[in-house]
C-alpha positions as CSV (number, residue, x, y, z in Angstrom):
1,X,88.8,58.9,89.6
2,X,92.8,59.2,88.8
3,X,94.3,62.6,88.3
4,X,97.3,62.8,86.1
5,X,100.1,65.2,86.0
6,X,99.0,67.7,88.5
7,X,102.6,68.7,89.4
8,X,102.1,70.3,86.3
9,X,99.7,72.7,86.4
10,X,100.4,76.0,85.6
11,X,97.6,78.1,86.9
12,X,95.2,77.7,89.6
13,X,92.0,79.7,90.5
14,X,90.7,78.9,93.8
15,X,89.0,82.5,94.2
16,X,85.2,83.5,95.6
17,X,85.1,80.4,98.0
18,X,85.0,80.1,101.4
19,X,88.8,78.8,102.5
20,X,90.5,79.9,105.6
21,X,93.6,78.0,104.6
22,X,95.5,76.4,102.2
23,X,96.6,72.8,101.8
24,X,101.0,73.0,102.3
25,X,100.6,69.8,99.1
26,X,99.7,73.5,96.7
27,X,103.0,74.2,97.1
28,X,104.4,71.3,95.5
29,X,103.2,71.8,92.0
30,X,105.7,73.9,91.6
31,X,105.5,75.1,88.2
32,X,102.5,77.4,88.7
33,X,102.6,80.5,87.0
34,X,99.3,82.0,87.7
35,X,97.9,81.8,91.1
36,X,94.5,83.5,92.0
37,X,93.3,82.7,96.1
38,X,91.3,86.2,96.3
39,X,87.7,86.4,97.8
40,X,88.4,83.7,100.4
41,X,88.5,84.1,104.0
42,X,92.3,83.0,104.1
43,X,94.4,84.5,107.0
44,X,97.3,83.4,106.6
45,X,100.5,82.0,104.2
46,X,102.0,80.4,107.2
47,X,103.5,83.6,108.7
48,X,104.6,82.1,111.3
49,X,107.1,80.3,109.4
50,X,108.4,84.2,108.5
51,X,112.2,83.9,109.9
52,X,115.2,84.7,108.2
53,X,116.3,80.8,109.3
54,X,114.2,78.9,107.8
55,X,114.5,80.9,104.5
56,X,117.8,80.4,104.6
57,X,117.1,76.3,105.5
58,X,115.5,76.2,102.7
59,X,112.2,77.5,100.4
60,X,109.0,77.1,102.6
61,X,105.2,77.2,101.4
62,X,104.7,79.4,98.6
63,X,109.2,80.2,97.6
64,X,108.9,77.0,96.1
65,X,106.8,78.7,93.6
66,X,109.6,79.7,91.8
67,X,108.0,80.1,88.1
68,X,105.2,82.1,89.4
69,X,104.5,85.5,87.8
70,X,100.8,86.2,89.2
71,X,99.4,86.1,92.7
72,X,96.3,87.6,93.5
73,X,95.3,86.9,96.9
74,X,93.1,90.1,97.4
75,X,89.9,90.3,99.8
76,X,91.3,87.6,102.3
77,X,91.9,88.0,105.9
78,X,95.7,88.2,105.2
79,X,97.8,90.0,108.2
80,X,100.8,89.7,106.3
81,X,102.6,89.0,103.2
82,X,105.4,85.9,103.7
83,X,108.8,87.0,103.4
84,X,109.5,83.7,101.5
85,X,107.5,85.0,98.6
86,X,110.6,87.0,97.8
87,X,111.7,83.7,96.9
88,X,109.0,83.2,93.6
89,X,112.0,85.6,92.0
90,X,109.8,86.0,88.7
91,X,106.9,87.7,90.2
92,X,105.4,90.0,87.2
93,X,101.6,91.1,89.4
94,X,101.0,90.9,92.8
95,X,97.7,91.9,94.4
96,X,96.5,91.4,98.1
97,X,94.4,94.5,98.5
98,X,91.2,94.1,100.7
99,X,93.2,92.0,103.5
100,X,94.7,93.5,107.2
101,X,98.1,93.9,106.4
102,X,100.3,96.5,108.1
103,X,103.3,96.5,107.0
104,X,105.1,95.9,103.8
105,X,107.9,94.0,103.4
106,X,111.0,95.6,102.3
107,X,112.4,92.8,99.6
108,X,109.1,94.4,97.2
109,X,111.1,98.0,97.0
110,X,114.7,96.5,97.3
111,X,115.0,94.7,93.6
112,X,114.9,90.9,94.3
113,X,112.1,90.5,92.7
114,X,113.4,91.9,89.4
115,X,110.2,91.4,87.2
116,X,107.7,92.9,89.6
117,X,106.2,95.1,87.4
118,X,102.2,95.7,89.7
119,X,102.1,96.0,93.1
120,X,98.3,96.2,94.9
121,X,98.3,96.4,98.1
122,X,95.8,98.9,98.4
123,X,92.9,98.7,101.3
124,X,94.7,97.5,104.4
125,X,96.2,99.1,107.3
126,X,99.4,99.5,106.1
127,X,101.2,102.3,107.9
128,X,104.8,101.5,107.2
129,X,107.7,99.2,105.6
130,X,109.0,96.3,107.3
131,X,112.9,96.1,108.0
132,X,112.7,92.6,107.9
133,X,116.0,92.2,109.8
134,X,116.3,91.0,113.6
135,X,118.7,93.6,113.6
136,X,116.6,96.8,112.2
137,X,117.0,98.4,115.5
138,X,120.1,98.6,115.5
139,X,120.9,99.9,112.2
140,X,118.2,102.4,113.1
141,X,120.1,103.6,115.9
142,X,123.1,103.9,114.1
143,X,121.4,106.0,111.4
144,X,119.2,108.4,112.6
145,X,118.4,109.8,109.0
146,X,116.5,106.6,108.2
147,X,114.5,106.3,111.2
148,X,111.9,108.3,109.8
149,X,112.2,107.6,106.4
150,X,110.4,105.1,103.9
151,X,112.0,104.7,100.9
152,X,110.2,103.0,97.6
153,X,113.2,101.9,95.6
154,X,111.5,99.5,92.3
155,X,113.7,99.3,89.2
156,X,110.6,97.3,87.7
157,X,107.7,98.1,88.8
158,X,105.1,100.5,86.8
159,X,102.1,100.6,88.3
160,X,102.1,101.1,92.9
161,X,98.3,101.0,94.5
162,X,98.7,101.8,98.0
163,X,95.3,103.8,98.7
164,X,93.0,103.4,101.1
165,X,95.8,102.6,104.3
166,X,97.6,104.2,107.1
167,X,100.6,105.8,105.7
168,X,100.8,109.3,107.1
169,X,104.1,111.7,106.9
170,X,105.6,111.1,110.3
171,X,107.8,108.9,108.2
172,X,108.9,110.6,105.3
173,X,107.7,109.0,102.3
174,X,110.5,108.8,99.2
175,X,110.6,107.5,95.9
176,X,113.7,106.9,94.8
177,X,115.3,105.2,91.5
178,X,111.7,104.0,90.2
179,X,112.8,104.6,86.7
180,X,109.5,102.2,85.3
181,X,106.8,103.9,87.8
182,X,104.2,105.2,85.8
183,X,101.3,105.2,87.8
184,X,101.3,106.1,92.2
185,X,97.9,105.9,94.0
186,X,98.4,107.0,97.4
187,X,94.7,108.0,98.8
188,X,92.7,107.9,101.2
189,X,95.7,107.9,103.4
190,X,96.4,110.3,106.7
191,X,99.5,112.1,104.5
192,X,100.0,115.8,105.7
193,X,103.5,116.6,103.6
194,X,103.9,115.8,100.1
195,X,106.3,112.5,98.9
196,X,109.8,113.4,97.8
197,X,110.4,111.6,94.0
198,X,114.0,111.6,93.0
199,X,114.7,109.3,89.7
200,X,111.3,109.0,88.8
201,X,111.4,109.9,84.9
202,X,108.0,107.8,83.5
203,X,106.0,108.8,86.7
204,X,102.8,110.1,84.4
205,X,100.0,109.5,86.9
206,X,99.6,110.7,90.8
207,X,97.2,110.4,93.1
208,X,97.4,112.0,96.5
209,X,93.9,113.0,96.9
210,X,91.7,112.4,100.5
211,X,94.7,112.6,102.7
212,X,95.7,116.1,105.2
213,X,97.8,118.2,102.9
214,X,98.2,121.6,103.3
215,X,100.5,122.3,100.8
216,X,102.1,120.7,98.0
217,X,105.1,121.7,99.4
218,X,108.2,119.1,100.4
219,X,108.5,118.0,103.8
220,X,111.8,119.6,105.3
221,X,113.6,115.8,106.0
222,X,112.8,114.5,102.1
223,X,115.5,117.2,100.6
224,X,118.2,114.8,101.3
225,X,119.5,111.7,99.3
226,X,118.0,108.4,101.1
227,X,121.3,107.6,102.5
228,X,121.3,103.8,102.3
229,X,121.2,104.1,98.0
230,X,123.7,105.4,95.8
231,X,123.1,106.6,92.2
232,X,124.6,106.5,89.1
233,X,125.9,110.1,88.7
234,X,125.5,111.2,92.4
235,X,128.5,112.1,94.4
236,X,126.1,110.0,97.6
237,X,125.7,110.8,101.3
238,X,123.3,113.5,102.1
239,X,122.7,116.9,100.4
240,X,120.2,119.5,98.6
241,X,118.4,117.6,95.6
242,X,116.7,119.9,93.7
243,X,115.1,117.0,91.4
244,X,113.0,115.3,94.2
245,X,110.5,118.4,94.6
246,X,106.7,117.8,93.5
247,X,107.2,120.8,91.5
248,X,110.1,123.4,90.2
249,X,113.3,124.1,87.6
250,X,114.8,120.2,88.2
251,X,112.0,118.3,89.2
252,X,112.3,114.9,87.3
253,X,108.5,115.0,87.1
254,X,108.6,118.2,84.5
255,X,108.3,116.6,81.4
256,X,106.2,113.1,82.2
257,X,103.5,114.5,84.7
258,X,100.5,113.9,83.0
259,X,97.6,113.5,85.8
260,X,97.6,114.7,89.6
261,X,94.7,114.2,91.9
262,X,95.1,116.5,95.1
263,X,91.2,116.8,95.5
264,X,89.9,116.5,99.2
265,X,93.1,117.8,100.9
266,X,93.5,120.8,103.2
267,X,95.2,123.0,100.8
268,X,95.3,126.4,100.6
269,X,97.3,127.6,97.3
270,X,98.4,126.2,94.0
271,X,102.4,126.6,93.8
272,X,103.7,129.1,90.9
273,X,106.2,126.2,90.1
274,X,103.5,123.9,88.9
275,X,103.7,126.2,85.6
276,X,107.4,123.5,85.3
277,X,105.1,120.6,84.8
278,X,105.3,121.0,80.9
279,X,102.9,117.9,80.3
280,X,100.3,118.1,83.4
281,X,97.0,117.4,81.6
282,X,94.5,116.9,83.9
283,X,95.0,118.6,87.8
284,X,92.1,118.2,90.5
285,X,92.0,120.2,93.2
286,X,88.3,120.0,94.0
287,X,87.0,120.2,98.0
288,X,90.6,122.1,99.3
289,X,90.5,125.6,101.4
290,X,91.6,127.2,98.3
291,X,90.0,130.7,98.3
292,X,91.9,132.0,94.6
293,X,93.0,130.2,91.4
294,X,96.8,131.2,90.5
295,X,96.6,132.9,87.2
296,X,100.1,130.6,86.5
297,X,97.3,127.4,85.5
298,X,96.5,130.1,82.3
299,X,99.7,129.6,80.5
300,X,100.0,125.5,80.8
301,X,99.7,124.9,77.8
302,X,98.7,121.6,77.8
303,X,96.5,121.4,80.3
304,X,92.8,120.1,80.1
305,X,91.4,120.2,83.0
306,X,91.4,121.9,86.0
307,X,89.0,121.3,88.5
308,X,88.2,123.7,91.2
309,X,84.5,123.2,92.9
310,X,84.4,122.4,96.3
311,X,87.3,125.2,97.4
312,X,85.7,128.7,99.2
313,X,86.8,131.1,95.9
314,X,85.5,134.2,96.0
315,X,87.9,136.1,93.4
316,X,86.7,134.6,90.8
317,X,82.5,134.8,89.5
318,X,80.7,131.6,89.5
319,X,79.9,131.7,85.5
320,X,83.9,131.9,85.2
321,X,84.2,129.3,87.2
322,X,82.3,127.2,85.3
323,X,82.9,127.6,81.9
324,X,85.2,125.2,79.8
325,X,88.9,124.8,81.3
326,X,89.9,126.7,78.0
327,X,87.9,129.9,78.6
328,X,89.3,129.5,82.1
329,X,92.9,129.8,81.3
330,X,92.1,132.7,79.0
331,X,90.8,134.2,82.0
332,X,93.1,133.6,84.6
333,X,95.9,134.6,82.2
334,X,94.7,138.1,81.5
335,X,94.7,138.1,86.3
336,X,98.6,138.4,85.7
337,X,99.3,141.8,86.1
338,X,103.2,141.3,86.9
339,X,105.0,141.7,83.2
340,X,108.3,140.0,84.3
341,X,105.7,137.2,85.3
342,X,104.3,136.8,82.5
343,X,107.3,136.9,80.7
344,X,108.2,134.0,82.5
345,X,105.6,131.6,82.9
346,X,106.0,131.9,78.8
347,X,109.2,131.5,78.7
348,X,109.1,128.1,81.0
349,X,106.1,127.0,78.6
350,X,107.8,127.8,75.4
351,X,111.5,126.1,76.6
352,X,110.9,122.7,75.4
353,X,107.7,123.2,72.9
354,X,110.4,121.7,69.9
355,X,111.5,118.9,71.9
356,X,108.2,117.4,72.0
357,X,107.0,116.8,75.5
358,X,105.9,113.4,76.2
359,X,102.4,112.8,75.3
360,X,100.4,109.8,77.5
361,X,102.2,107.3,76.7
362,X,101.1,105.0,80.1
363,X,98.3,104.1,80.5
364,X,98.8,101.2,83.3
365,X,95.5,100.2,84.4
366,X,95.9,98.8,88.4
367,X,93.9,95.2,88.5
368,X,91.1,95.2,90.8
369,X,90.5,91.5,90.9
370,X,93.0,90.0,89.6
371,X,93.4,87.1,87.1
372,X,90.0,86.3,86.8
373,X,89.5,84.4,83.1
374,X,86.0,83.1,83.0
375,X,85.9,80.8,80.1
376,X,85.2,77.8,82.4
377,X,81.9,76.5,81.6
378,X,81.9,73.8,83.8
379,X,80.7,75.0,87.4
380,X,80.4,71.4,89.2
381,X,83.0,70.6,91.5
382,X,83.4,66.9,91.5
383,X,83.6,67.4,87.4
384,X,86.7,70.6,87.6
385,X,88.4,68.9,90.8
386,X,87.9,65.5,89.9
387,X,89.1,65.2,86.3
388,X,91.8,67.7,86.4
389,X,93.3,68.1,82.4
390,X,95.7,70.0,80.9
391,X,97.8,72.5,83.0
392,X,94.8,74.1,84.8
393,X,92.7,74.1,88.4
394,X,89.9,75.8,88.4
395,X,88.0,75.3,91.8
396,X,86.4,79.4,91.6
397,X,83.1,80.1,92.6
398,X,82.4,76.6,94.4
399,X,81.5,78.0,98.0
400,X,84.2,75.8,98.9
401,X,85.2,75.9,103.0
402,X,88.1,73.0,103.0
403,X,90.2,72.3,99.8
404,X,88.6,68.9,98.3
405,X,90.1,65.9,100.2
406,X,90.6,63.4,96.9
407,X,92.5,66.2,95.3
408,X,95.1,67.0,98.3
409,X,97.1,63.1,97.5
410,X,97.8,64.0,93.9
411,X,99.4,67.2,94.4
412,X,102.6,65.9,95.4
């Protein structure tokens, strides 16, 4: 019964068992790559080890996983995500949705992890991001633009799942510099002002939908520069930045917008600047207070669908209503009755129709259960954990409750 060369292993699947916690000898095989704990009952990555002085001792638990790129630890019991992860420095995927984490730690949105391209932390109780820093208060004090602000800043990462948690908008929420996002999923949250997105040029897919909007309308603290980030370009400090509105002349969404969900809100109206979104293709306002359809949605031109059920409208006939999104916009253009209007809204439409405007070109897909390969034929566990070949553990699907005893002195 001799294991060889487990230091080696690569990837390691330990996912739909019954583990509360893992054995601290995992962490010695430190070339792993791929790491999959999800659908355990594990509640912790030794949080309590979470102090800036014993990162700075040394790397503790999981940091020593320095080559891993994948760690899906989703539906656990996890109340927080280690701060000396920021350590595993070539993170590509990380996923620990379905767990009871509140807060998020700031090194995910401050560029350490430079590869970090998918972030799922969707389904917790997340209502803010973590300072990290014994000495956040103070800095706080001594800044009162950011004490009610949470600022996203990802140079890497594409695709950001954060739905189904308890971010609401008396923090303002601001994307800043996340020239890779391509895909935001902020749902079923308790939002009531829209996000402010400055530097956000590949952003094709939003959704906001099931929060408490009113409007899509900025709130009145995200129209200034996050003042702890500087730009390329930008004279810094605070100011007016026309670019960070959902909508309008300078928005950097204009051209890239492809998709946005704002179904199940509390809205009232569709903005006339949406007509700036050049590319919007699909834009679902189902179940709002909406009681008329702004005839501006008739000269998108590239628009395919609009949905509108759900919303109290009573300008418009139900056979209108619902015919083809085409017909629609036929119909809702002939509503303009303002010339100069129309003259407009064509004129927006028309600016950039030789320049191409981006078609979908991302089509990031957010992982729901992670790295989950299930070419293992083999399903006995004194066969997988006994004669461990190769580069890869597979313990997944065992009904495991403790990590096997014989297989804890051969991972040093």
């Amino acid at each position: 019964m001799s294991i060889n060369n487990v230091t080696d292993l690569l990837t390691v699947i330990i996912r739909s068992n019954q583990l509360v916690e893992l054995p601290l000898e995992l962490f010695e095989c430190t070339k792993i790559r791929h790491l999959d704990i999800s659908s355990n009952r594990i509640r912790s990555l030794y949080t309590n080890m979470n102090n800036l002085d014993y990162i700075k001792a040394g790397y503790i638990g999981i940091g020593k996983l320095v080559d891993l790129k994948e760690f899906y630890a989703n539906d656990n019991e996890l109340e927080a995500i280690p701060l000396t992860l920021q350590s595993c420095i070539n993170l590509t995927s990380i996923n620990v949705s379905k767990n009871h984490i509140k807060t998020l730690p700031s090194f995910l949105f401050q560029n350490i992890c430079k590869r970090l391209k998918l972030i799922n932390a969707s389904e917790n109780m997340i209502s803010t991001i973590n300072d990290d820093t014994n000495n956040n208060n103070n800095n706080n004090n001594n800044n009162n633009d950011t004490n009610d602000t949470n600022t996203f800043s990802m140079s890497s990462v594409e695709s950001l799942d954060l739905h189904k948690n308890q971010l609401t908008s008396n923090e303002s929420i601001v994307f800043y510099n996340c020239p890779n996002l391509s895909y935001l999923n902020l749902s079923e949250n308790k939002l009531v002002h829209c996000p402010c997105f400055i530097e956000c040029s590949k952003l094709s897919r939003i959704h906001l939908n099931h929060n408490r909007l009113p409007n899509l309308e900025l709130h009145h603290r995200t129209h200034t520069m996050p003042t702890n980030h500087s730009s390329s370009g930008s004279t810094g400090g605070t100011g007016s930045n026309a670019n960070s509105a959902l909508f309008g002349p300078e928005s950097c969404l204009n051209s890239v917008l492809i998709e946005l969900h704002v179904n199940n809100n509390m809205l009232v109206s569709i903005p006339n600047d949406i007509v700036y979104c050049l590319g919007l293709k699909v834009f679902d306002t189902s179940n709002n207070n909406i009681s008329d359809i702004n005839c501006v949605l008739g000269f998108m031109k590239a628009l395919q669908r609009i949905s509108v059920e759900g919303n109290p409208i009573k300008t418009i006939r139900r056979t209108v209503l619902t015919e083809s999104t085409q017909n629609l916009k036929a119909y809702l253009k002939t509503r303009c009755a303002n010339p100069s209007d129309l003259l407009k809204y064509e004129t927006i439409q028309n600016a950039n129709e030789d320049s191409a405007v981006r078609e979908a070109l991302y089509s990031v897909d957010v992982v729901a259960s992670g790295f989950q390969p299930d070419n293992y034929e083999d399903n006995r566990v004194t066969q997988r954990a006994r004669d461990i070949t190769g580069t890869a553990l597979d313990l997944s699907k065992l009904e495991l409750t403790v990590f096997p005893e014989y297989v804890v002195p051969a991972l040093y």
